[in-house]
C-alpha positions in Angstrom: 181.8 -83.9 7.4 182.6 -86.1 10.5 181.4 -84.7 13.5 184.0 -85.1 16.5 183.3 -86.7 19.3 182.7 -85.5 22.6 186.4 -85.9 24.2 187.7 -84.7 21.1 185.2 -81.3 21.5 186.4 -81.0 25.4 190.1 -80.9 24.1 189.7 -78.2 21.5 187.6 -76.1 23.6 190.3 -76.5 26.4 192.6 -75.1 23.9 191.1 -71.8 23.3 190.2 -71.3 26.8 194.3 -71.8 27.1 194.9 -69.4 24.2 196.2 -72.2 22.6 193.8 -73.2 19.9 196.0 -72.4 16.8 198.1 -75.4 18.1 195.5 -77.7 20.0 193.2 -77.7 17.0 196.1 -79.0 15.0 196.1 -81.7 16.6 192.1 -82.1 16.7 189.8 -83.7 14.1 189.8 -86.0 11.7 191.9 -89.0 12.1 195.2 -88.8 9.6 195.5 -90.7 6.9 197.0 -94.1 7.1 200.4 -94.5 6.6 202.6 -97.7 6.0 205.7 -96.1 7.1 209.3 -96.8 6.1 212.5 -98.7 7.3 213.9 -97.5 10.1 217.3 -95.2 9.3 220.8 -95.0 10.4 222.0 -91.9 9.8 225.6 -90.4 10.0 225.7 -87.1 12.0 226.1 -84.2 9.8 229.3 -82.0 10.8 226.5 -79.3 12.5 224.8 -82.0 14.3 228.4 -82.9 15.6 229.3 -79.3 16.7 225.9 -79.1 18.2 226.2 -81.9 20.5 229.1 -80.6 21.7 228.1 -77.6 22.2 225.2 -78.7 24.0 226.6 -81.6 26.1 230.4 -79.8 27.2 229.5 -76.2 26.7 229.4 -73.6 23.5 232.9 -72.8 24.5 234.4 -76.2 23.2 236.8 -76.2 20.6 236.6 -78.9 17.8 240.0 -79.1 16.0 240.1 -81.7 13.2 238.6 -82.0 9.9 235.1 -84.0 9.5 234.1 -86.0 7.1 232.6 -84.1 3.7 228.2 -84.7 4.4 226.8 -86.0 1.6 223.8 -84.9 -0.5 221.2 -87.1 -2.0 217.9 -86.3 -3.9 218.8 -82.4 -2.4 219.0 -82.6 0.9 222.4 -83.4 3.7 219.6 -85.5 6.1 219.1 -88.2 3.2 222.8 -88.5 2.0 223.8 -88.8 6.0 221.3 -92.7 5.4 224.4 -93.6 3.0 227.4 -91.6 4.6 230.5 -93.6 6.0 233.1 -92.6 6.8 237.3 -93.1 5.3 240.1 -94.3 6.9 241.6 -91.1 7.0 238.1 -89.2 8.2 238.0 -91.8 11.3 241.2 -91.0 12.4 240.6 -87.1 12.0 237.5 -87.7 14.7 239.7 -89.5 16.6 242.1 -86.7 17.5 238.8 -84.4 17.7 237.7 -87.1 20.5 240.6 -86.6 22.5 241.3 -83.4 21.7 237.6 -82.2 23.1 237.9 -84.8 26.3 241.4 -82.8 27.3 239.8 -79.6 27.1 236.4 -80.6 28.9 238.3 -82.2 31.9 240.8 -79.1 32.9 240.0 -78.2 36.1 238.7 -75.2 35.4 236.3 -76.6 33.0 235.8 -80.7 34.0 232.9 -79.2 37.0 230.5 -78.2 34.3 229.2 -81.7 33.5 230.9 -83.8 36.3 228.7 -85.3 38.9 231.6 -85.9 41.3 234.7 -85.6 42.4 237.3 -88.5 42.6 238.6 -89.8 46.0 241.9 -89.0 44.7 243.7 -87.2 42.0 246.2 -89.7 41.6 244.5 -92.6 41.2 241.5 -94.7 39.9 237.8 -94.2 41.0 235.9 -96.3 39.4 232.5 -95.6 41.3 232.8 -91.4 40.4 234.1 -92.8 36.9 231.3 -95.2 36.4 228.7 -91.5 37.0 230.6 -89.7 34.6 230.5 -92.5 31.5 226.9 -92.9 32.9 225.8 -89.8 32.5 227.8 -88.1 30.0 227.4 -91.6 27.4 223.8 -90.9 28.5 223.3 -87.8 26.2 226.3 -88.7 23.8 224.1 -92.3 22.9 220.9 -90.5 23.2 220.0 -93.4 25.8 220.9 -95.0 28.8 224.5 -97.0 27.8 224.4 -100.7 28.1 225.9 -102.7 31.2 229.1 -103.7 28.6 229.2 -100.3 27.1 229.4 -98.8 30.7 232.1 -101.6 31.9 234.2 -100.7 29.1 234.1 -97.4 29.4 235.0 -97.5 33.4 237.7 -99.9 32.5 239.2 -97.6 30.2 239.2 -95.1 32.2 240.6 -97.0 35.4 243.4 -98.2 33.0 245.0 -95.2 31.9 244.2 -94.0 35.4 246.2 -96.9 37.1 249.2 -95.8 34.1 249.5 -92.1 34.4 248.7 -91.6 37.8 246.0 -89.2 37.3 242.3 -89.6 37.4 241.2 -87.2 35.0 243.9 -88.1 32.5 242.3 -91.6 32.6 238.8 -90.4 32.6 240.1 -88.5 28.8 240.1 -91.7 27.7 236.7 -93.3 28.6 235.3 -89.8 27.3 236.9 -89.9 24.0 236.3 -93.7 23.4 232.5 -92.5 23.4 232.8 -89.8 21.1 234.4 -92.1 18.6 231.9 -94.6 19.0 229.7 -95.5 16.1 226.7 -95.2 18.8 227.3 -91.4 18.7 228.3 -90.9 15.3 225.1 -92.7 14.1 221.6 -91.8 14.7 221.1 -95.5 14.7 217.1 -96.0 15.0 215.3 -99.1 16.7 211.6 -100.1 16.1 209.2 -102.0 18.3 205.9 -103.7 17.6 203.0 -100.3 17.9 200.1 -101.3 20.6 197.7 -99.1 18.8 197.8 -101.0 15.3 198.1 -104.4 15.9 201.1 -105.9 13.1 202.9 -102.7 12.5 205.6 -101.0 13.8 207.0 -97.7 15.4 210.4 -96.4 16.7 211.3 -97.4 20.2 210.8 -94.6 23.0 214.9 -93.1 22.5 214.6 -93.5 18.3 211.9 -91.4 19.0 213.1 -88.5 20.8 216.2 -88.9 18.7 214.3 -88.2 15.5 211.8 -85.3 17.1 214.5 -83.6 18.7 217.2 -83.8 15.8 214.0 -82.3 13.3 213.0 -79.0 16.0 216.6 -78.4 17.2 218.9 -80.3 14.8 220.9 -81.9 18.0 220.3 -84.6 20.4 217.7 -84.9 22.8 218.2 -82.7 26.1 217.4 -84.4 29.7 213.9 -83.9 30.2 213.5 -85.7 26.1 215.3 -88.5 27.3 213.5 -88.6 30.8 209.8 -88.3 28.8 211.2 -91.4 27.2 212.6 -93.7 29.9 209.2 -93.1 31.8 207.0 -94.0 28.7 205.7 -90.8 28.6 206.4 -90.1 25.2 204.5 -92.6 23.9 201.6 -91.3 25.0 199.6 -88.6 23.7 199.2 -86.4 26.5 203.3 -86.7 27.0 204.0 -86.3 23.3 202.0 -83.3 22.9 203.9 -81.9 26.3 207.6 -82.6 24.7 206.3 -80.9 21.4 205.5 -78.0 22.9 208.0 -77.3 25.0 210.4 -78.0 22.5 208.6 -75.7 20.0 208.2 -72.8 22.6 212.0 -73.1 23.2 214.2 -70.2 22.0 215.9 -73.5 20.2 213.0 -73.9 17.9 215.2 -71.6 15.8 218.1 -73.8 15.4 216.2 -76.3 14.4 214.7 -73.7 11.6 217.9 -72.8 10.5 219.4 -76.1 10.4 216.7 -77.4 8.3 216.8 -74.3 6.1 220.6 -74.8 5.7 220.0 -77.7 4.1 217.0 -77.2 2.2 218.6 -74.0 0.6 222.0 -76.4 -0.3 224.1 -74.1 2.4 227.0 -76.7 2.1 227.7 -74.8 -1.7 229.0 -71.9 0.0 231.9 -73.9 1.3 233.7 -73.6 -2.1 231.9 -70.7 -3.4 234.5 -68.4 -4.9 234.8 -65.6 -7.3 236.9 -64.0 -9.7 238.6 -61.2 -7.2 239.4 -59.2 -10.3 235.8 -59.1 -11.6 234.7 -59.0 -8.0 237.4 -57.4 -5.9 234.4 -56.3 -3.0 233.8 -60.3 -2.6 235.4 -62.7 0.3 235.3 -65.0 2.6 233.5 -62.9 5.0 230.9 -61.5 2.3 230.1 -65.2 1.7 229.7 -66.3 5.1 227.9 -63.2 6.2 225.5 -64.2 3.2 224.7 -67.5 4.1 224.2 -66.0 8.2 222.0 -63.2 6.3 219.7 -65.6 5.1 219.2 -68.1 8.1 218.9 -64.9 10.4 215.8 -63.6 8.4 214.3 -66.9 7.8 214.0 -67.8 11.8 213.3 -64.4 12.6 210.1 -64.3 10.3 209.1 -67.7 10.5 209.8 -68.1 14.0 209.7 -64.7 15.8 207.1 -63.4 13.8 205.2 -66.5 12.9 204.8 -65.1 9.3 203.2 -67.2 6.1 206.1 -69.1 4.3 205.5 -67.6 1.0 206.2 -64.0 2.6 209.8 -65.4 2.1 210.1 -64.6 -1.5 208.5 -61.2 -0.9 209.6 -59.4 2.3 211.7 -56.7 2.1 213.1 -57.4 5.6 216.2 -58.9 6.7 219.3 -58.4 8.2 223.2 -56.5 7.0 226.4 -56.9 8.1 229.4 -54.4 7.5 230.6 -56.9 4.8 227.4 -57.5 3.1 226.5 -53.8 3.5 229.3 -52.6 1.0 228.1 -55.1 -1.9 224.3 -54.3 -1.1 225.9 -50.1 -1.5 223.9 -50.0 1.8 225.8 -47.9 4.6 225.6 -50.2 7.9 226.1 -48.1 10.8 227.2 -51.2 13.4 230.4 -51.6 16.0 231.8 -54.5 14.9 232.3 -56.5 11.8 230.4 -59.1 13.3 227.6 -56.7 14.2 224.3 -57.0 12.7 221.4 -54.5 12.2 218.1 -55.1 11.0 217.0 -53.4 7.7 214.0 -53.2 5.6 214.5 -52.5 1.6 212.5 -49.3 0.1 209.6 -50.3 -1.7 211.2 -49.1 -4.8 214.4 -51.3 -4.6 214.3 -54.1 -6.5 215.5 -56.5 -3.8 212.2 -58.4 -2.7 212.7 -61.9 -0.5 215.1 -64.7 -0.6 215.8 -65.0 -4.2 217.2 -61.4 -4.5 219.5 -62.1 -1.4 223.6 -62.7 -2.2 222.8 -66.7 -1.0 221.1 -67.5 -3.6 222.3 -64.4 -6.6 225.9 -65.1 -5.3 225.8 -69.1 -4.8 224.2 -69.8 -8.0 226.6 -67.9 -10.8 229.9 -68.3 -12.4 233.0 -67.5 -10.5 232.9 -64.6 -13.7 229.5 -63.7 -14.4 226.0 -64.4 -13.8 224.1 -67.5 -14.5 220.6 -67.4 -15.2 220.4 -71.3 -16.3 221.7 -72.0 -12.8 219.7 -70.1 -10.9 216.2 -71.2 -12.3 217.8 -74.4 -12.6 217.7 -73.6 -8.5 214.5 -72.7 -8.5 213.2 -75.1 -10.2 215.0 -78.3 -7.9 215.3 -76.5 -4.3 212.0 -74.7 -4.4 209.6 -76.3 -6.6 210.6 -79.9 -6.2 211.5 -80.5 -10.3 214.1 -82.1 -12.2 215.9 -80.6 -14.4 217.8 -83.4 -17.0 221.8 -83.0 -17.2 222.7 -81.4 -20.1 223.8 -83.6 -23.4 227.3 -84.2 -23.4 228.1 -82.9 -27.3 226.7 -79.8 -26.6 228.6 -76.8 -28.0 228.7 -73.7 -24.7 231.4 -71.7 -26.5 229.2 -69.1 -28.0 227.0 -68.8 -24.8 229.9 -68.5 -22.3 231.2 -65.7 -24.6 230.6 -63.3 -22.2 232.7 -60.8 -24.2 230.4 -60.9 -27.8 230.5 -58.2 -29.5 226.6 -58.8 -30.7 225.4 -61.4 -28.6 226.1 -58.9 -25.2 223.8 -59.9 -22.5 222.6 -63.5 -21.2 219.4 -62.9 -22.7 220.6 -63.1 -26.3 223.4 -65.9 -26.1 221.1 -67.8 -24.0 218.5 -67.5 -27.1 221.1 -68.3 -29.3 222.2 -71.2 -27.6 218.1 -72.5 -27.6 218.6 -72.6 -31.4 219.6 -76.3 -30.6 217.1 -78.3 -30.4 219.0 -80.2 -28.0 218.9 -76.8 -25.7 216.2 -75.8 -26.6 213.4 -78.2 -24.0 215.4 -77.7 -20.7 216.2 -74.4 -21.3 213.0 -73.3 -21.7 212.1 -74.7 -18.8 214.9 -72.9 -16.5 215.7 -69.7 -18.2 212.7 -68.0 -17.9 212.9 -67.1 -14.0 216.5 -67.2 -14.3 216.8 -64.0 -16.5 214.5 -62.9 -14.0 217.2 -62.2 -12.0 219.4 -60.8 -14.6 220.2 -57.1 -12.7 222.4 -59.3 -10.0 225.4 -59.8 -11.6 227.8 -62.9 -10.4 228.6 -61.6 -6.8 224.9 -60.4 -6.5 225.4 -56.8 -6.8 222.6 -54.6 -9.0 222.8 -53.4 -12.0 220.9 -52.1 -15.1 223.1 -52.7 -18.0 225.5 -55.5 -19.1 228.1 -55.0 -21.2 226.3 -51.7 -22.3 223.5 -53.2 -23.2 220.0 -53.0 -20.8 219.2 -56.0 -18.9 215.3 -57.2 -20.1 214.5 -59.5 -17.3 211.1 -60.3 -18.1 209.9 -63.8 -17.3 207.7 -66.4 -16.5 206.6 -69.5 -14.0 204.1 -71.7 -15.5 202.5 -69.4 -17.3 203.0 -65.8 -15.2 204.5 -63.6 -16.7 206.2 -61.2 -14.6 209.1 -58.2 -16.1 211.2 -58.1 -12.9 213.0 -60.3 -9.8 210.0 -58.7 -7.8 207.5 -59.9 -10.2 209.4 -63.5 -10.2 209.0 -63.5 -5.7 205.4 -62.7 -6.5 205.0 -65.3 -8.6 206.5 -67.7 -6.3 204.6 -66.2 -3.1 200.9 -67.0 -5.2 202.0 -70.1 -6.7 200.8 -73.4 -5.0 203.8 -75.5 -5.6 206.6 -74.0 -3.9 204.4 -74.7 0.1 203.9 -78.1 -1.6 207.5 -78.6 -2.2 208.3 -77.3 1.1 206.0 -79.8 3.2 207.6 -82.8 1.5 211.4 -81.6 1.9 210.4 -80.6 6.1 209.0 -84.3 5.6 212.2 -85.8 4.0 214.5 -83.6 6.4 212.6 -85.4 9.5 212.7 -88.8 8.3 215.6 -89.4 6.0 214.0 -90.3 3.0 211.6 -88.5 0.4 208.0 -90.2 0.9 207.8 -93.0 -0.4 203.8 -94.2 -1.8 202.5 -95.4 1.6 203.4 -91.7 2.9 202.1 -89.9 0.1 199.0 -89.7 1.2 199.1 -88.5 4.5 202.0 -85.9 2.7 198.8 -84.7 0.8 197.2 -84.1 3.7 199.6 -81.9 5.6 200.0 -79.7 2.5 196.1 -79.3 3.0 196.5 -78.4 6.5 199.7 -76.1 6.0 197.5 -74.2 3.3 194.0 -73.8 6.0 196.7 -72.9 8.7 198.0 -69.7 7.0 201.3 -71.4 6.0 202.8 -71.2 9.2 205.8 -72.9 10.2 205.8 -74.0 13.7 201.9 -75.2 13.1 203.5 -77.6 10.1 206.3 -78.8 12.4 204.0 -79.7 15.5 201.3 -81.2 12.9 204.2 -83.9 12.0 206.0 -84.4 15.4 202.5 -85.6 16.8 201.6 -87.8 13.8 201.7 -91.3 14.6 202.8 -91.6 10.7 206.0 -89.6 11.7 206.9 -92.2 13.6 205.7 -95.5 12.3 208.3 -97.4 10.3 207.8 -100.8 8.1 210.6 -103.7 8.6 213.7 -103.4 7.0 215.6 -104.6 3.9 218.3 -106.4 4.0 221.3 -103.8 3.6 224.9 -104.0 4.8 225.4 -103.7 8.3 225.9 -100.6 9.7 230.0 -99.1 10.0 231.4 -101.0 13.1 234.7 -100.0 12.0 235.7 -98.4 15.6 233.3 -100.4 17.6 236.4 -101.8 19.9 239.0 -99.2 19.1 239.8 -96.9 21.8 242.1 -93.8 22.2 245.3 -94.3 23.3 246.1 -93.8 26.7 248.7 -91.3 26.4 247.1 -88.6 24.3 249.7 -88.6 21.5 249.1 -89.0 18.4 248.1 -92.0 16.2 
């Protein structure tokens, strides 16, 4: 065992003497293991990061009209698709008018004083000195740093030209705002690395890359003010300053968005945009149920992991969570609220057979046919999103007729077309490895509703996972809860989500070690995410590979002056 060493003792015990051992003794110990790092990223906002910002910088009140462009997934997650995500023609022109279309509503007068600094000398004319605060300040927290000298000039001169041409200051000053909302600068979490003093040869993200990348992992938006200050005073590169940042952030009531945002993408969330079912099968389901299944979800998850600092696995168990109006008349739960948009906290009876995530609509609901129920897709889910696996495509020549006969007069429920279909050898290997926690869940039917029988016939939803065998969805979320791989799969995907990329072999090691620490620390959430964000090896990145340049496409192209259209 190695002993620690003095300074090292004085910090822990300062923690418990603060009440805050669980976290100081996170950071306390044995040192981590090394790490080579990776390239630095540039990544494109995703379209929640965007709304986010905005939201943050201008006020939640701020209307975004336009279509973004589609985010793209790689290797399952949005945060390593946005590394290879461009954008169209046509998408850059649809942030365009969302650039001017959010500077014209932040600068009416009843709205501009929110985030202005000052107030021009005239209405009617240019001011290029209160001009020059407002691209200063507000290009500040759009760029996640201080702007440039020419990115400040050409934002002032913008603005002082279609000042000088309509006569109007703020009318100019739309301009100068939307040229740096359409700037790749914004749109791009472009990172920058510097040579690290504490390991002589290697690497780390500059000061701003830094707070970019620990503020877009705890509250999946740009840094706020006293981030970027921490920053432009070198204090987050120290220790001491780090460790203040991180828990600030993580005691911040935004921890949650952060949670959710990751756990949007980690559950594929982005699915539910064309999720749609057969309304004459399904006549309860809608737009509403869907979305209210997807909030469901998100809402339970921060509450539990955040609120109630609960053990990760109790996901797949608890019978807590949330109900809507909407979601209450497919659950056949009576939901006493005000409002549509109302929700009320609800715990299922120990003898339903809802238990944890798995059994909720956004996952029963997401992963079957628009028709019927899919229990190849949904342990094809479980096996990719929560347990890390492959699953191979399936062979091209393969015959589905008999198995999407949902109407056989024989072969009546999933279980028995499903074994029929295994008769092919070609079927056989990968269905065996997804179907067995699939027909686990068996008593949702395609929307996610309960039931006992299909087509007449009772459902058998026995199962297994790696050798349990369970007879029951509640059996399958016990299974998951004991089972080491699904925390292991979860570390590496909060790790992928942070950095951009899976870890790659220099990383795996020090991976390793955090599912090690996640297991001693009771599988708690916020202790995982404060383990990483004050890991040098979060941080440290190798040089990079020669790739493309980065989009520049809009680099020099500013809105027109006279707000119309392109």
């Amino acid at each position: 065992m190695r002993l620690l060493n003095p300074r090292q003792i004085s910090i822990c015990r300062l923690g418990f003497v603060l009440g805050l051992a669980a976290l100081t003794l996170a950071s306390c110990g044995p040192d981590e293991p090394k790490t080579d790092g990776a390239p630095v990223t540039i990544r494109r906002l995703t379209q929640e990061q965007y709304r986010n910002i905005i939201a943050d910088v201008f006020g939640p009140d701020v209307k975004i009209v336009g279509r973004m462009e589609p985010d793209v997934r790689e290797q399952g997650l949005l945060q390593i698709g946005a590394t290879e995500a461009t954008f169209t023609p046509g998408g850059l022109e649809q942030y365009d008018v969302m650039a001017r279309s959010i500077a014209a509503e932040v600068l009416k007068e009843k709205a501009r004083n929110v985030f202005m600094p000052c107030a021009p000398a005239a209405e009617n004319a240019p001011d290029p000195a209160c001009a020059t605060q407002v691209i200063a300040s507000v290009g500040r927290l759009l760029f996640r740093r201080p702007l440039t000298e020419k990115e400040l000039a050409r934002g002032v001169a913008l603005s002082n030209a279609s000042a000088e041409k309509l006569g109007k200051f703020h009318k100019g000053l739309e301009s100068g705002l939307a040229s740096l909302l359409v700037s790749p600068e914004f749109l791009f979490q472009k990172e920058s690395a510097e040579p690290d003093p504490r390991h002589s040869g290697e690497l780390r993200l500059d000061a701003y890359s830094k707070a970019s990348r620990l503020s877009f992992f705890l509250w999946n938006s740009a840094p706020d003010d006293l981030l970027l200050k921490a920053a432009e005073t070198g204090e987050l590169d120290t220790d001491k300053g780090l460790a203040k940042q991180a828990d600030r952030m993580i005691a911040s009531p935004r921890l949650k968005d952060g949670v959710r945002g990751f756990f949007d993408d980690f559950l594929q969330f982005s699915l539910f945009d064309a999720l749609a079912k057969d309304s004459t099968i399904y006549p309860k389901f809608s737009r509403a149920v869907a979305l209210d299944a997807r909030e469901q979800t998100l809402r339970t998850i921060s509450e539990l992991l955040v609120t109630d600092d609960l053990d990760y696995r109790d996901l797949f168990t608890s019978r807590r969570t949330y109900l809507s109006r909407a979601l209450g008349m497919v659950y056949r739960i009576p939901v006493p609220v005000d409002g549509p948009n109302e929700w009320m906290p609800y715990e299922f009876p120990a003898d339903d057979p809802r238990a944890g995530l798995l059994t909720e609509l956004s996952f029963t609901a997401m992963y079957a046919l628009p028709g019927r129920s899919s229990a190849t897709l949904r342990g094809k889910a479980v096996r990719e999103v929560f347990l890390c696996q492959t699953v191979p495509a399936a062979p091209n020549n393969v015959d589905f007729s008999r198995f999407e006969n949902g109407n056989d007069p024989v072969l009546k429920t999933a279980r028995e077309r499903l074994t029929a279909h295994r008769s092919d050898p070609a079927c056989a290997g990968c269905h065996a490895f997804m179907d067995p926690m699939g027909l686990a869940l068996e008593n949702f039917d395609g929307m996610g509703s309960f039931r006992e029988k299909e087509n007449g016939a009772p459902i058998d939803a026995s199962g297994e996972l790696d050798g349990v065998k369970f007879s029951d969805a509640e059996g399958l979320a016990q299974a998951m809860h004991d089972s080491p791989k699904p925390a292991a799969c979860f570390v590496k995907k909060v790790f992928a989500y942070g950095t951009g990329h899976m870890p790659t072999k220099g990383e795996g090691e020090w991976v390793n070690a955090l599912q090690t620490k996640f297991q001693e620390d009771g599988y708690k959430v916020p202790q995982l995410l404060r383990r990483i964000v004050l890991s040098d090896a979060f941080y440290r990145v190798t040089p990079a590979a020669a790739k493309p340049a980065a989009p520049e496409t809009n680099a020099s192209v500013a809105p027109a002056t006279s707000g119309g259209k392109s």
